[in-house]
C-alpha positions as a Markdown table, in Angstrom:
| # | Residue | x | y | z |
|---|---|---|---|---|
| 1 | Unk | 34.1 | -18.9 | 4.1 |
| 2 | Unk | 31.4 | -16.2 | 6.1 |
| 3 | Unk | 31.4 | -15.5 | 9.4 |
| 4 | Unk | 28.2 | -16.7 | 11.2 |
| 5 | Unk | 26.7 | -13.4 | 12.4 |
| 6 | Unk | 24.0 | -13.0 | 14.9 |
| 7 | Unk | 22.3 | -11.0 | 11.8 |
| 8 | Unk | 22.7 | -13.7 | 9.4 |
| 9 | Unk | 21.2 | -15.7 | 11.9 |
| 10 | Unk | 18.0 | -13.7 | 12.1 |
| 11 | Unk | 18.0 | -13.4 | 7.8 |
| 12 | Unk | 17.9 | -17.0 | 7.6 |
| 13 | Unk | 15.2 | -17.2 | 10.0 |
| 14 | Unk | 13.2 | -14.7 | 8.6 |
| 15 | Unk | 13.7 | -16.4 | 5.2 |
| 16 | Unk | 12.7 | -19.8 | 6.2 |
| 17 | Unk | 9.5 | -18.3 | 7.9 |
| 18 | Unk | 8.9 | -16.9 | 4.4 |
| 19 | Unk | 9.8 | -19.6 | 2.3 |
| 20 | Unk | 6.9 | -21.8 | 4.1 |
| 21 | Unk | 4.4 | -19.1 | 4.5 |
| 22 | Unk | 3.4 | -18.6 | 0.9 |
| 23 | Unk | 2.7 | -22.0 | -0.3 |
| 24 | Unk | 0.4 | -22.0 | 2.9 |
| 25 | Unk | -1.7 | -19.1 | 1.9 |
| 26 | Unk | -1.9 | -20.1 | -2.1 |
| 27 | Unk | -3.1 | -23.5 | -0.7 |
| 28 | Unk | -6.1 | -22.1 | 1.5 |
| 29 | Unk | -7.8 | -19.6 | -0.9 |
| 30 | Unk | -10.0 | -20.4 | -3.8 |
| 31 | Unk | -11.5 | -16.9 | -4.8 |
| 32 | Unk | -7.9 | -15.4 | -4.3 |
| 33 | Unk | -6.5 | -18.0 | -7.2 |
| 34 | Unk | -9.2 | -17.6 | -9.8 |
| 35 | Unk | -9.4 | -13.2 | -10.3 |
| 36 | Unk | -7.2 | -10.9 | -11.9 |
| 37 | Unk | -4.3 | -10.6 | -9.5 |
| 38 | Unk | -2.1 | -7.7 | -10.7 |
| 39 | Unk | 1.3 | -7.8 | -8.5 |
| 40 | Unk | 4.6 | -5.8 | -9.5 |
| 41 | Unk | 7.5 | -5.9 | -6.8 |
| 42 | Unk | 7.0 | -2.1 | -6.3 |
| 43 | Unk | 6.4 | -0.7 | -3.0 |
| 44 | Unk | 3.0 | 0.7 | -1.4 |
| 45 | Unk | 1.3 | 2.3 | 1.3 |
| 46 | Unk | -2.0 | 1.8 | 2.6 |
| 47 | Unk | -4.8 | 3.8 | 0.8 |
| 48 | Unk | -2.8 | 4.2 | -2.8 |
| 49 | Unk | -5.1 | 3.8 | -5.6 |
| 50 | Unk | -4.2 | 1.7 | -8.8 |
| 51 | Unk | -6.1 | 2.4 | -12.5 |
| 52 | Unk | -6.3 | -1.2 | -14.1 |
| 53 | Unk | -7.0 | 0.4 | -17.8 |
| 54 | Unk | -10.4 | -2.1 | -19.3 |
| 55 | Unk | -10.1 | -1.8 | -23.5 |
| 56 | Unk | -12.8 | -0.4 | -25.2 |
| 57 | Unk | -15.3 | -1.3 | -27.3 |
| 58 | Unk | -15.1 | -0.9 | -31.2 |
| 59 | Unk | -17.5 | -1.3 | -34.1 |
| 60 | Unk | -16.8 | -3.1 | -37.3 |
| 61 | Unk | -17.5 | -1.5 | -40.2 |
| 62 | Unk | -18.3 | -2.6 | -44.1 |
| 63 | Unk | -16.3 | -0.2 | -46.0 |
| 64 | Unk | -17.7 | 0.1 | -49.3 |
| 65 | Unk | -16.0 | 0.6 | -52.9 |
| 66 | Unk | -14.4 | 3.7 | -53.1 |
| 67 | Unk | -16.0 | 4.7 | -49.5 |
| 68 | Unk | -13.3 | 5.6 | -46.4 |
| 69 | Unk | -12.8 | 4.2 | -42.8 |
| 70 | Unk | -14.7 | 4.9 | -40.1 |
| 71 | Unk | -12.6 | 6.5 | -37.4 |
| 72 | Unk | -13.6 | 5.5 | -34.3 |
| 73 | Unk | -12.6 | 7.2 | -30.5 |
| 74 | Unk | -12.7 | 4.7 | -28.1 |
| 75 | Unk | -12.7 | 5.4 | -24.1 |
| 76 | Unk | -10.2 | 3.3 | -22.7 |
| 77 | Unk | -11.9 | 2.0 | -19.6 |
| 78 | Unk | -10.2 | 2.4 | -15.9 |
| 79 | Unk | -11.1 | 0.6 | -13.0 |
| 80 | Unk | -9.6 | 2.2 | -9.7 |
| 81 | Unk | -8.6 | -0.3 | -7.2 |
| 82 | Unk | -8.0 | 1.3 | -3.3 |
| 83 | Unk | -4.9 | -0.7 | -1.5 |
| 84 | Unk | -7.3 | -0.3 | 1.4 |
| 85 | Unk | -6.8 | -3.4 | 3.4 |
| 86 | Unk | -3.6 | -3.8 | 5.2 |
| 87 | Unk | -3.9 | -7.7 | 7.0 |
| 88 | Unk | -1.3 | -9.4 | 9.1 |
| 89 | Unk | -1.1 | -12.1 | 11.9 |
| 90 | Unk | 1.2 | -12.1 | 14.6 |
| 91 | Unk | 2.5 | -14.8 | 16.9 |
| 92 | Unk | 5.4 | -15.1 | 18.9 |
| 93 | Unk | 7.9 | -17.8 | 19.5 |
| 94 | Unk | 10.0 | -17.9 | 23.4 |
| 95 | Unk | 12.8 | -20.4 | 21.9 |
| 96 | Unk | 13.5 | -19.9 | 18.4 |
| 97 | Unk | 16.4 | -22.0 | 17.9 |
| 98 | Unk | 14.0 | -25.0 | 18.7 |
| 99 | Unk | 12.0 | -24.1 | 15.3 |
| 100 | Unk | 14.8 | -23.9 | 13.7 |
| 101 | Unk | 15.7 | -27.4 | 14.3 |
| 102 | Unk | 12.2 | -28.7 | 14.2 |
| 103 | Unk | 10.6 | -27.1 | 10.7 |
| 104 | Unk | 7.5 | -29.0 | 11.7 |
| 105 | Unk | 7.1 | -26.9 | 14.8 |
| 106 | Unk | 7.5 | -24.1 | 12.5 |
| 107 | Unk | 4.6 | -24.8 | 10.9 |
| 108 | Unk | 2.4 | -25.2 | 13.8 |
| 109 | Unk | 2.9 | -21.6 | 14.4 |
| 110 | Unk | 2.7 | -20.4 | 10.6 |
| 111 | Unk | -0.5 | -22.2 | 9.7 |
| 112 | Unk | -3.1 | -20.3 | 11.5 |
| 113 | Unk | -1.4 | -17.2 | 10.6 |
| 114 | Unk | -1.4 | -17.6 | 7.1 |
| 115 | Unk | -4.7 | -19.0 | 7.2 |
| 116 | Unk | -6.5 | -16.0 | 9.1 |
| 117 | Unk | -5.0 | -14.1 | 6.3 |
| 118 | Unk | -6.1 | -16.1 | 3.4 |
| 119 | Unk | -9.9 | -16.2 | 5.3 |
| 120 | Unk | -9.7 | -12.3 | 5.4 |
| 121 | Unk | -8.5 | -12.2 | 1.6 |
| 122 | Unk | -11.5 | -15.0 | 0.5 |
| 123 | Unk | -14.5 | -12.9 | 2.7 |
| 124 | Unk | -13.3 | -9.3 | 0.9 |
| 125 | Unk | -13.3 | -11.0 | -2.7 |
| 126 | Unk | -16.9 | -12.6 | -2.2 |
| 127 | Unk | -18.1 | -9.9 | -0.8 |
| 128 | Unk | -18.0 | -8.0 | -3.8 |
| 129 | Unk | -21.1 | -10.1 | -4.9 |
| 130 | Unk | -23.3 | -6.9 | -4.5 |
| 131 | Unk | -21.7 | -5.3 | -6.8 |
| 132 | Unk | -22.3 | -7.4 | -9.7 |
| 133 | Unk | -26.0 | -5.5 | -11.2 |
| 134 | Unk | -25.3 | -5.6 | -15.0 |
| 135 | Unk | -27.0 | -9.2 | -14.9 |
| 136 | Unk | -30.2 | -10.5 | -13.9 |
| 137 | Unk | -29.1 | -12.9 | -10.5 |
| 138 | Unk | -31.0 | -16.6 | -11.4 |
| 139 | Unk | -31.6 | -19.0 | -8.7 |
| 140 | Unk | -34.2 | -18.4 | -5.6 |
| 141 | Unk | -33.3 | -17.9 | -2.2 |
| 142 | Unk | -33.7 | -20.6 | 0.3 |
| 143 | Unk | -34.0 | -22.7 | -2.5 |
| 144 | Unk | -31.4 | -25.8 | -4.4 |
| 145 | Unk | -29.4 | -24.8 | -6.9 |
| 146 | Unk | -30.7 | -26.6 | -10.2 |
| 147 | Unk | -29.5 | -27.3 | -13.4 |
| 148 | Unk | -31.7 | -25.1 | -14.7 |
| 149 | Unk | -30.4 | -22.3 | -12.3 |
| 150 | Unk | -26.8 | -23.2 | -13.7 |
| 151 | Unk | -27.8 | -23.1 | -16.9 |
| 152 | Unk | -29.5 | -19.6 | -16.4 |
| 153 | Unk | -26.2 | -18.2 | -15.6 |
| 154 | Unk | -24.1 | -19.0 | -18.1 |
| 155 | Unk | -26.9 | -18.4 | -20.7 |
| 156 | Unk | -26.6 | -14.5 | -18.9 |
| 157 | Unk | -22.9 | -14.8 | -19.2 |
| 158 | Unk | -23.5 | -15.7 | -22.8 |
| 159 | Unk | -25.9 | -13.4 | -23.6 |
| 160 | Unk | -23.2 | -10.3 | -22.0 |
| 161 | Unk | -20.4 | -11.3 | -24.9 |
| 162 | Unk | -18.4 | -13.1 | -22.3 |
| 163 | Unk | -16.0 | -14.6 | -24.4 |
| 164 | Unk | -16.1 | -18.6 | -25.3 |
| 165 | Unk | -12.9 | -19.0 | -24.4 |
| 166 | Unk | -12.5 | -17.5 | -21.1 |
| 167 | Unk | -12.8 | -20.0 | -18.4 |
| 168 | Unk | -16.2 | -19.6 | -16.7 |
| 169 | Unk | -15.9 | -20.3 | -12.5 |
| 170 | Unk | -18.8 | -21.1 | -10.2 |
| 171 | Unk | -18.2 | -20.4 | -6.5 |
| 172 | Unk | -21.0 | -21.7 | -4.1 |
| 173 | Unk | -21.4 | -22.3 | -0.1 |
| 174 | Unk | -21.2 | -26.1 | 1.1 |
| 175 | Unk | -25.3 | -26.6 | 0.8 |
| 176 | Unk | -25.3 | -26.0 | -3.3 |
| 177 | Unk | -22.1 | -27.5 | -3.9 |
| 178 | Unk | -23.9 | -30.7 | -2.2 |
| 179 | Unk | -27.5 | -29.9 | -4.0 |
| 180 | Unk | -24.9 | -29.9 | -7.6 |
| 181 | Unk | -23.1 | -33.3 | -6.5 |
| 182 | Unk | -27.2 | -34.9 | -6.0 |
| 183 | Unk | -28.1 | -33.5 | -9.7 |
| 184 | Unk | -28.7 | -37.5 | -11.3 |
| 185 | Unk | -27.4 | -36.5 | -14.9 |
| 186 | Unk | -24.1 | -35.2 | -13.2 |
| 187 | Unk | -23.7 | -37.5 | -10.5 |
| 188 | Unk | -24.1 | -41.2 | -12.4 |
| 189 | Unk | -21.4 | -43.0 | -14.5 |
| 190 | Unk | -23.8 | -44.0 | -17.2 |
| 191 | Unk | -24.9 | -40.3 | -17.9 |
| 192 | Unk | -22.1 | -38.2 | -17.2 |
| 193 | Unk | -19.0 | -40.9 | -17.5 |
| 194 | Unk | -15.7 | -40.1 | -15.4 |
| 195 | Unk | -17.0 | -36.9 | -14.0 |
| 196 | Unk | -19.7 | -38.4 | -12.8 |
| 197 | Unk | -17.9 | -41.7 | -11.4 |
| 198 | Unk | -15.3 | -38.4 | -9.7 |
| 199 | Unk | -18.6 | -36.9 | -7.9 |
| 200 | Unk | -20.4 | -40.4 | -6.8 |
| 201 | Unk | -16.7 | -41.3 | -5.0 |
| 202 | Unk | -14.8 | -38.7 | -4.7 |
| 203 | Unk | -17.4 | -36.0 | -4.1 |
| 204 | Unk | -15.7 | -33.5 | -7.1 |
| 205 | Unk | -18.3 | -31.8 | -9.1 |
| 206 | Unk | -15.2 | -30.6 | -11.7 |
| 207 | Unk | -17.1 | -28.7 | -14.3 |
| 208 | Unk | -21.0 | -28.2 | -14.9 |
| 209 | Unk | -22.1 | -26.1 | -17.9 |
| 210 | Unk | -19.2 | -24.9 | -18.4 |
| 211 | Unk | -18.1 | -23.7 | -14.9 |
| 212 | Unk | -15.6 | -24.7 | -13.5 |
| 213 | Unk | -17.2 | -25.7 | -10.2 |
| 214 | Unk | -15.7 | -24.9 | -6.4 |
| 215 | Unk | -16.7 | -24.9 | -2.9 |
| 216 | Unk | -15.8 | -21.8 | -0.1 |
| 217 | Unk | -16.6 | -21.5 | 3.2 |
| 218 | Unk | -17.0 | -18.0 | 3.3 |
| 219 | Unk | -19.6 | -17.3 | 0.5 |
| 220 | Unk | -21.9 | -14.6 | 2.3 |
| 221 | Unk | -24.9 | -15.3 | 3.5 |
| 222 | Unk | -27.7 | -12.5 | 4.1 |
| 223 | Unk | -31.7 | -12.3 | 5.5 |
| 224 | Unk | -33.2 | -15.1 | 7.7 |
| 225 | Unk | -36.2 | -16.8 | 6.6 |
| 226 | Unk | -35.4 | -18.0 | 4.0 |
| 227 | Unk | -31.6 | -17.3 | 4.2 |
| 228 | Unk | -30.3 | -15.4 | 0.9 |
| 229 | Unk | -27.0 | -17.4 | -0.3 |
| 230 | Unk | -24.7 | -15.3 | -2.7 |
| 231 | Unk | -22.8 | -17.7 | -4.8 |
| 232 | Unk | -21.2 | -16.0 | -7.6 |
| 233 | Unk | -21.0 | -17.3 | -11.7 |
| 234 | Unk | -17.7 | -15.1 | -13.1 |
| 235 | Unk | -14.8 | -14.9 | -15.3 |
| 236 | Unk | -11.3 | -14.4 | -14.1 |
| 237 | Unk | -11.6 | -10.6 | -15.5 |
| 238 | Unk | -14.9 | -9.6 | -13.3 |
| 239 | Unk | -12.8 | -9.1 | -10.1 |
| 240 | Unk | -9.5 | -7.5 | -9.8 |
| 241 | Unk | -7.0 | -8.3 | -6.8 |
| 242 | Unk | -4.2 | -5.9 | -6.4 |
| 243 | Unk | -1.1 | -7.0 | -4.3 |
| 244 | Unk | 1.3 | -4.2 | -3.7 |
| 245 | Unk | 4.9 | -4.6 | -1.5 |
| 246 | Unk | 4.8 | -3.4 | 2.3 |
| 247 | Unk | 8.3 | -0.9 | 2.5 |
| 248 | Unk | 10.8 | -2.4 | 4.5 |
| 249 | Unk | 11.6 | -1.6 | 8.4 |
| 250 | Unk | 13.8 | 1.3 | 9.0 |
| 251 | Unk | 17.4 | 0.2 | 9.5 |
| 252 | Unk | 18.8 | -0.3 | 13.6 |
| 253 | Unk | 15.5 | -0.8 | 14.3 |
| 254 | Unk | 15.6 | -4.6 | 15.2 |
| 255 | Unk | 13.6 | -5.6 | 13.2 |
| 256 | Unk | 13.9 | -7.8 | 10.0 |
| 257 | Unk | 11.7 | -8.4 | 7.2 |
| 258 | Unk | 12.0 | -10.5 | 4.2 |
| 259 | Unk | 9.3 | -10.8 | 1.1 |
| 260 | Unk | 7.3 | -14.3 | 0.0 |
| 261 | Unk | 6.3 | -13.8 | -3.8 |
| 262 | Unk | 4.8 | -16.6 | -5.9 |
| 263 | Unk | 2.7 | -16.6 | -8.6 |
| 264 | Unk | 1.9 | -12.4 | -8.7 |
| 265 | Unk | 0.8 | -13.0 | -4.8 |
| 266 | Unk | 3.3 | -11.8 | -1.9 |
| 267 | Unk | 3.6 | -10.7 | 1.9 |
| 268 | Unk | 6.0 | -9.7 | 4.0 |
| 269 | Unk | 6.8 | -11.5 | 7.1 |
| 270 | Unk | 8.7 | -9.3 | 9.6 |
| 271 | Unk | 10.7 | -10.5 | 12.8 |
| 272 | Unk | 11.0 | -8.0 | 15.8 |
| 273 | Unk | 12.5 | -9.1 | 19.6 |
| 274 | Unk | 10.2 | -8.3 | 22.3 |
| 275 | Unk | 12.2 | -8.1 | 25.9 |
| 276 | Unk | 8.8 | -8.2 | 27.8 |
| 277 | Unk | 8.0 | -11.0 | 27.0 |
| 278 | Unk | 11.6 | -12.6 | 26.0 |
| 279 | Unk | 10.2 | -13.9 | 22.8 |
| 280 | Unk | 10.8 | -13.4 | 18.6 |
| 281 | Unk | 7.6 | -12.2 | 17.6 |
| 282 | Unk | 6.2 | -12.8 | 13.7 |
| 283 | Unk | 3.9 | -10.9 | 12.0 |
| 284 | Unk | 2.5 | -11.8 | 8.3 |
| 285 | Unk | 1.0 | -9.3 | 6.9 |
| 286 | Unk | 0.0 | -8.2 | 3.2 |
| 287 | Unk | -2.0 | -5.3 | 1.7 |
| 288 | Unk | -4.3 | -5.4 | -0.7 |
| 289 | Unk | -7.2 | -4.1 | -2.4 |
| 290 | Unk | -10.0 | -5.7 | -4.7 |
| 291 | Unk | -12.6 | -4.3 | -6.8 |
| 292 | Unk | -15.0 | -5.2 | -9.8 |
| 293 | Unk | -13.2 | -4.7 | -13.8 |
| 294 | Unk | -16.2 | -5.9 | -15.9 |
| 295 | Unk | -19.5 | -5.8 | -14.1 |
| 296 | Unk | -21.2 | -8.2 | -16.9 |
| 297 | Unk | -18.4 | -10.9 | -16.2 |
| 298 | Unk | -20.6 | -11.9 | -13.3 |
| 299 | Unk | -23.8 | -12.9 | -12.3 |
| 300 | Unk | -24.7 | -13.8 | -8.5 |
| 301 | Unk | -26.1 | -17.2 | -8.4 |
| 302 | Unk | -29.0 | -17.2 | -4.7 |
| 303 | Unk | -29.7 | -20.1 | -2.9 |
């Protein structure tokens, strides 16, 4: 049988911080869920660059009777993503035995945390809609987003060889995710079925055109009069998010840190004493960086 130890103590609270914090921040992002997320358990320090390699495009050719191949010397693409954002949220508890013996207080203190972090992570990833200038942007600014506007986007994704089969996402701000729920042929049982009966009661758009349709809080917004909304039409490969481990604390240092991985996301959550204030004091905290892979995956959607 082990010997309770005052550090095995502070593990175990560290790990039952981290066990709750992750589900939290996969619950509150919608951008962060639907890129590219390349994560390996390796360690990383703020401003490393990564090289995503993009494959190239090749040619096909008719090779006649008694005619030879056609060698061909692709450029493997590279897109350089900068581990240039380094996030955390910190909080402090006075009595931590109490949250141990109370999980629910626990996550009083570890929702707003991870939530500030998955806000910061969201606003970054949508900001990248500026980016996007291989295709035309549809839609009119100040204006309702139409069926007609949707289907000018994924005609444009269409028209960039997106392939078919790669699952097509629309993100919008609250306003055109309402405007889409009010489109009649989407919004009525007897002309769109179940999807429609999910949007009338439920208030689910699900899928329009071939988007996959969702809602964020933080699309950006630019100009006044009319106000330029940036809603972006992409495919998972357009935008690349780059997770990398935080090192861990150097040894007699008081301070303990344990990792939160799940589904190629993680963060570190790290647990330091502060005799000031006679408090354990939390920080979550993650770096990242994000970037465009394929510029024509995307086209920015105005309202």
């Amino acid at each position: 049988m082990g010997v309770i130890t005052s550090a095995n103590v502070a593990n175990a609270i560290v790990k039952l911080v981290a066990v709750d914090a992750l589900p939290s921040l996969m619950g509150n992002l919608v951008m962060g869920n639907l890129v590219n997320r390349d994560f390996e358990p390796t360690l990383a320090q703020a401003g490393d660059t990564v090289n995503v390699p993009i494959p190239p495009t090749l040619t096909a050719n008719n090779i006649a009777e008694g005619g030879s191949v056609l060698a061909q010397s692709p450029n493997l693409g590279n897109a350089q993503i900068v581990l240039n954002t380094h996030a955390e949220a910190t909080f402090q508890i006075p009595d931590v035995t109490k949250v141990l013996a109370a999980p629910d207080l626990l996550s009083l203190y570890m929702q707003p945390a991870v939530v500030a972090l998955a806000e910061k992570i969201e606003s970054d990833l949508l900001a990248l809609y500026s980016q996007f200038t291989a295709n035309t942007p549809v839609g009119t600014a100040g204006t309702a987003i139409t069926e007609a506007v949707v289907d000018s986007a994924e005609t444009a994704l269409f028209q960039a060889k997106v392939p078919a089969s790669a699952p097509k996402y629309l993100v919008v701000d609250g306003n055109a995710y309402s405007s889409l729920r009010q489109i009649p042929r989407f919004s009525e049982y007897s002309s769109a079925g179940d999807a429609g009966l999910r949007a009338l009661v439920d208030g689910s758009v699900g899928k329009i055109k071939d988007f996959y349709v969702f809602r964020s809080q933080f699309v950006p917004k630019t100009g006044s009069s009319p106000v330029s909304t940036h809603n972006l039409a992409f495919t998972k490969n357009a935008i690349g998010l780059v997770v990398r481990r935080l090192p861990q604390p150097l040894p007699g240092t008081g301070a303990v840190a344990e990792y939160a991985e799940l589904g190629n996301f993680g963060m570190r959550v790290l647990m330091t004493y502060q005799p000031n204030t006679l408090s354990q004091q939390f920080t979550v905290d993650v770096l990242y960086g994000c970037a465009v892979l394929r510029n024509n995956h995307a086209v920015r959607v105005t309202s």
